[in-house]
C-alpha positions as CSV (number, residue, x, y, z in Angstrom):
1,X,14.5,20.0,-18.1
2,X,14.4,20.0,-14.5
3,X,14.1,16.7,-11.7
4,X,10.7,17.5,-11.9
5,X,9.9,17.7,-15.4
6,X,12.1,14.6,-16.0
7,X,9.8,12.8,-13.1
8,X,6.3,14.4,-15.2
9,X,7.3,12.9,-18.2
10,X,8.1,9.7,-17.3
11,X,4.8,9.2,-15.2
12,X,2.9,10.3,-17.9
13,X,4.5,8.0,-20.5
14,X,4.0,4.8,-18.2
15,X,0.2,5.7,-17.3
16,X,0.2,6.4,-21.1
17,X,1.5,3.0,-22.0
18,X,-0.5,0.7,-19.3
19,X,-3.6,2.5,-20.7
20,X,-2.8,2.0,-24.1
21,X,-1.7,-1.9,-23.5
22,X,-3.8,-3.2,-20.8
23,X,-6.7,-1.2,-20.3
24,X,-9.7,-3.6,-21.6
25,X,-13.3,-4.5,-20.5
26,X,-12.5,-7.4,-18.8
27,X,-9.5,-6.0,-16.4
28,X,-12.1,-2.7,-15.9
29,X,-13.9,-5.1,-13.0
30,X,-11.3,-6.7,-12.0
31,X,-9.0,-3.4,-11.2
32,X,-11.9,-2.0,-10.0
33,X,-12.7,-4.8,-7.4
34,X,-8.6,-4.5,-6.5
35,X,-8.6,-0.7,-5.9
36,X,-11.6,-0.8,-3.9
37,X,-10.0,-3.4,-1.6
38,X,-7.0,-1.1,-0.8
39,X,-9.6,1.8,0.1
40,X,-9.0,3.3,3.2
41,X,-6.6,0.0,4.0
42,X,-9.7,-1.1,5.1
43,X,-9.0,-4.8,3.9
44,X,-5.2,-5.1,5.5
45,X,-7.0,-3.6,9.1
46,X,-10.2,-6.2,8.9
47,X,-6.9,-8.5,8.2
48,X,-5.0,-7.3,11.2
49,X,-7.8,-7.3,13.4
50,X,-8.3,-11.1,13.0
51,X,-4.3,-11.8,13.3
52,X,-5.2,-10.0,16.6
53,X,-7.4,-12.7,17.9
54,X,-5.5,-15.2,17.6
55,X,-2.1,-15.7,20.2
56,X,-0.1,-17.3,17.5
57,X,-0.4,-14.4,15.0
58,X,-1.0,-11.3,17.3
59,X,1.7,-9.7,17.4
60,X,1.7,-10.0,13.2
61,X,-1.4,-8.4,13.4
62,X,-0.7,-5.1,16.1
63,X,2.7,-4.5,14.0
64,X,0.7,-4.6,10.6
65,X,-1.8,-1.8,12.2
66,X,1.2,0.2,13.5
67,X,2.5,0.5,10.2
68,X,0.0,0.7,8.7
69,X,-1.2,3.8,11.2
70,X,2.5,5.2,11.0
71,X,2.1,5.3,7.0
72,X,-0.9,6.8,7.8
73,X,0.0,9.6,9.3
74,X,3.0,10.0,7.5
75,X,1.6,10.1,4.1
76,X,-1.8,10.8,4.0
77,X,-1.4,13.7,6.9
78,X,2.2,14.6,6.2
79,X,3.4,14.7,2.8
80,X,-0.2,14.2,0.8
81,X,-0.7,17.9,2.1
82,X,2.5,19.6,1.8
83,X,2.9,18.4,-1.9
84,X,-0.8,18.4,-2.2
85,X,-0.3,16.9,-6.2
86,X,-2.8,16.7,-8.8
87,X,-4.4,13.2,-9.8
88,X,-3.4,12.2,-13.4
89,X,-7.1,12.4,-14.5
90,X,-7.6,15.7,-13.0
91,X,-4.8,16.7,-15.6
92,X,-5.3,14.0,-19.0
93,X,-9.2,13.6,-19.6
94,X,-7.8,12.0,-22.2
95,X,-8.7,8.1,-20.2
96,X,-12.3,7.6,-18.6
97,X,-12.1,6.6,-15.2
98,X,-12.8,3.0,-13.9
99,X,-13.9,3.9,-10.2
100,X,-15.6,6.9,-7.9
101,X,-13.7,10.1,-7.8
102,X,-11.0,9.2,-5.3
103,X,-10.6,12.0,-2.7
104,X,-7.4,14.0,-1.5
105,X,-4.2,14.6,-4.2
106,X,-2.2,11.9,-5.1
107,X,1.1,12.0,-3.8
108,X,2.3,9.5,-1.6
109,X,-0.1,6.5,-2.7
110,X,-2.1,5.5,0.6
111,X,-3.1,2.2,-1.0
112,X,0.3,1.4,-1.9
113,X,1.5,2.5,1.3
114,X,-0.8,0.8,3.2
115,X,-0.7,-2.8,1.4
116,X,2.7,-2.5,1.3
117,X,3.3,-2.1,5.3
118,X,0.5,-5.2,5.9
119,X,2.0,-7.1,3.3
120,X,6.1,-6.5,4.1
121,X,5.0,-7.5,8.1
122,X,3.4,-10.3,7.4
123,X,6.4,-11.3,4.5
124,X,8.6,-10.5,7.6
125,X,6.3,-12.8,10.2
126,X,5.6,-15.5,8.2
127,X,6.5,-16.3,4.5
128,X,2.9,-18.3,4.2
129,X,1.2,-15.3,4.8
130,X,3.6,-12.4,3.4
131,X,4.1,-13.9,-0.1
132,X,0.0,-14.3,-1.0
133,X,-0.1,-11.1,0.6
134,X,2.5,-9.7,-1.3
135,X,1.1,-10.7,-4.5
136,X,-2.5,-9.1,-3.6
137,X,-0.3,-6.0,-2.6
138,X,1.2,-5.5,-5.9
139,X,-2.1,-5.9,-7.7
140,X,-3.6,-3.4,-5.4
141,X,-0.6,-1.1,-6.7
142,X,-0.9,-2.0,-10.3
143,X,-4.6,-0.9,-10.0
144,X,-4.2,2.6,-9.3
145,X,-2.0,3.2,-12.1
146,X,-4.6,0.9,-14.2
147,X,-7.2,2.8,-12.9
148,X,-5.6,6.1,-13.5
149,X,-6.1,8.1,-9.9
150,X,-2.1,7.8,-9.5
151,X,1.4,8.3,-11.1
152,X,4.0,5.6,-10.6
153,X,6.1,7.9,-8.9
154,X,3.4,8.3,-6.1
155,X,3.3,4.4,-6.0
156,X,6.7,3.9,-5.6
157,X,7.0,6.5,-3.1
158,X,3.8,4.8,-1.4
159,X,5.4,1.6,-1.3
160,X,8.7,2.5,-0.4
161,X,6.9,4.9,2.8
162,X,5.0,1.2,3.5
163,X,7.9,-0.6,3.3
164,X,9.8,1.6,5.7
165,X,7.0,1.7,8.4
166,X,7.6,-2.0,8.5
167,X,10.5,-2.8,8.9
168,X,11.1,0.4,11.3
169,X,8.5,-0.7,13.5
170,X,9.0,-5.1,13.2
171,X,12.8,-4.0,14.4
172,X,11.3,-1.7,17.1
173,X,8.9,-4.5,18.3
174,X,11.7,-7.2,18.5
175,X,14.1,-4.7,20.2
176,X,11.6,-4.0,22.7
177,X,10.2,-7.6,23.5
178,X,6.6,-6.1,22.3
179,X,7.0,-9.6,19.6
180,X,7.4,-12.4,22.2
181,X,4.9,-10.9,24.9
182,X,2.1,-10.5,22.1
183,X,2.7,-13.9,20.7
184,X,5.0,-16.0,23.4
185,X,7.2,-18.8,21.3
186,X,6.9,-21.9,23.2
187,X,9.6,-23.4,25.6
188,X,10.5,-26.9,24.6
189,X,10.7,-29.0,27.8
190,X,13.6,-31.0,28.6
């Protein structure tokens, strides 16, 4: 059995299992409402963009969009088209689906990568933001393997790509000054 096979088999067995333990009618909405929150990262930019307006948390919200836009093109652009993977429902018609027809194949995760890059900024920024947005994160994640448009190996691989993105880019920011002149820390007089 090759890497490959290993890596088929065991993303088949966990969609396999979280449809056959959790999938009910009262998650259905719920996962739903999740996914569509992650769409596009649509949510984590809206999110960004108010960060933005405000001096205290600017420079949170520019890094958040630069990861965000550096997952972006790394994973939807990049690797989504070179491996250019099959959706699990495209291959088991076995599970009805919960949402619209997601467009695009399926491997990295965008969703995962994207609330993973908001979430690790903002975890990096400032805990009272980072953890909640953490948590939404991971529920974001969860539903696309509930929702059965992704394998956990394209989540993981989303979320590590997210993860990445922020720390590469809150370590450029800092190196570069771009953190204090977006959002000065005040001087404490003498």
């Amino acid at each position: 059995m090759s890497f490959f096979d290993m890596v088929q088999s065991f993303d088949t067995s966990v969609l396999e299992f979280i449809q056959n333990t959790f999938k009910c009618a009262f998650l259905d909405p719920i996962m739903a409402f999740l996914s569509y929150m992650g769409e596009m990262g649509l949510f984590w930019i809206v999110l960004g963009i108010v960060f933005i307006i405000f001096k205290k948390t600017r420079s949170m919200g520019v890094m958040m969009l630069v990861a965000m836009l550096a997952g972006f093109l790394i994973g939807e652009i990049g690797i989504k088209n070179l491996v250019n993977r099959p959706r699990p429902f495209m291959l088991n018609t076995d599970y009805a689906l919960n949402i619209g027809i997601p467009s695009g194949s399926s491997f990295p995760s965008g969703h995962s990568c994207s609330s993973l890059a908001a979430a690790t900024v903002m975890l990096i920024k400032d805990k009272r933001f980072g953890i909640p947005a953490l948590v939404l994160a991971l529920l974001i994640v969860f539903s696309r393997l509930y929702n059965y448009v992704h394998y956990p190996s394209d989540v993981l691989c989303g979320m590590l790509l997210g993860v990445i993105c922020a720390v590469v880019v809150v370590l450029v920011f800092k190196k570069t000054g771009l953190d204090n002149k977006l959002s000065p820390k005040k001087v404490k007089e003498g």
